[in-house]
Phi, psi and omega in degrees: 000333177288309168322325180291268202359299231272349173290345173288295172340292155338277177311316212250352162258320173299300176254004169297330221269323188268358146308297177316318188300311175299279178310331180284331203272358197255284195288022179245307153331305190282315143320332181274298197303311184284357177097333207304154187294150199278351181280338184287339173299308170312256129054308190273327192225019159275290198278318162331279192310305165314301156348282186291339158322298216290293161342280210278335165318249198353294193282348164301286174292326139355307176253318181330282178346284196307334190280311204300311178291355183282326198288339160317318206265011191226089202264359174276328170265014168280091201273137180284123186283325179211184176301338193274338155308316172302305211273281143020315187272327170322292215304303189322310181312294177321295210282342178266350156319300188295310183293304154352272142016272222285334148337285127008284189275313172290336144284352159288261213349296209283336170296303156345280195298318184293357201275320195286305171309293184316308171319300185298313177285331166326294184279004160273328190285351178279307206273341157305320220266298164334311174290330184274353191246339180271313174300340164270339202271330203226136187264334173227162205232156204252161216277337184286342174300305190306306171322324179280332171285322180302295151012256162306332173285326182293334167278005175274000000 
C-alpha cells in the first residue's frame, strides 16, 4: 500500500508543486528580460500562491479519499483507519450477505417455476400426442375425444 501512497504523493503534490516552481521561475525570467518591475513578480506569487495552496490541499484529499474507496471495494485487504470506518465495513458485509440470501432464494424460485413449466408442457405435450395418434389412426377423429383432450389441456 505504500507504493500507492507515495505515487499518490507524487501525482497529486510533487509534479504540480514543481510545475508551479517552473511557471514562477518563466515569469520572473520574462521580468529580467522585458525591464518589468520586480513587484510584478512579487505580485504574481502573492495573488498566485494562495490559489495554489488551497488547489493542492483539495486535490490531495480527493484522490486520498478516491484511494481509500478503491481499498472499500476490495474489502479482504481493507483495514479500517477509525469506528466510523470499522462500522460503515460491518453494514456492507451484513447487507451483501443479505443480498447474497436473497439471491439465493430467488434462484430456488425461479428453479421451481421452470421445474412447474417443464411439467406442465410435458402434460400438454401428452395430450397433443393423443390427438396426433387418434388422427394418424383415423382419417376423422371424433369431436368428444378432441373436446376431452382440449379440455384437459385447458385444466393444466
Amino acid at each position: 500500500m505504500n507504493k500507492h501512497y507515495f505515487k499518490l504523493f507524487w501525482r497529486s503534490i510533487l509534479l504540480p508543486t514543481i510545475g508551479y516552481l517552473f511557471l514562477l521561475g518563466l515569469v520572473g525570467l520574462l521580468v529580467i528580460l522585458y525591464n518589468l518591475p520586480t513587484v510584478f513578480w512579487g505580485d504574481v506569487i502573492r495573488f498566485s500562491l494562495p490559489f495554489f495552496i488551497v488547489w493542492l490541499i483539495g486535490s490531495g484529499a480527493i484522490k486520498y479519499y478516491r484511494l481509500r474507496h478503491l481499498n472499500v471495494s476490495q474489502l479482504d485487504k481493507f483495514t479500517p483507519t477509525n469506528m466510523t470506518e470499522g462500522k460503515l465495513v460491518e453494514l456492507l458485509q451484513d447487507e451483501q450477505a443479505k443480498n447474497i440470501d436473497t439471491i439465493r432464494q430467488l434462484q430456488a424460485t425461479q428453479h421451481e417455476q421452470l421445474d412447474h413449466l417443464e411439467l406442465f408442457t410435458h402434460e400438454i405435450k401428452n395430450y397433443l400426442t393423443s390427438l396426433n395418434a387418434a388422427a394418424e389412426n383415423s382419417p376423422t377423429v371424433a369431436s368428444t375425444e378432441v373436446k376431452k383432450n382440449i379440455h384437459q389441456a385447458n385444466y393444466y
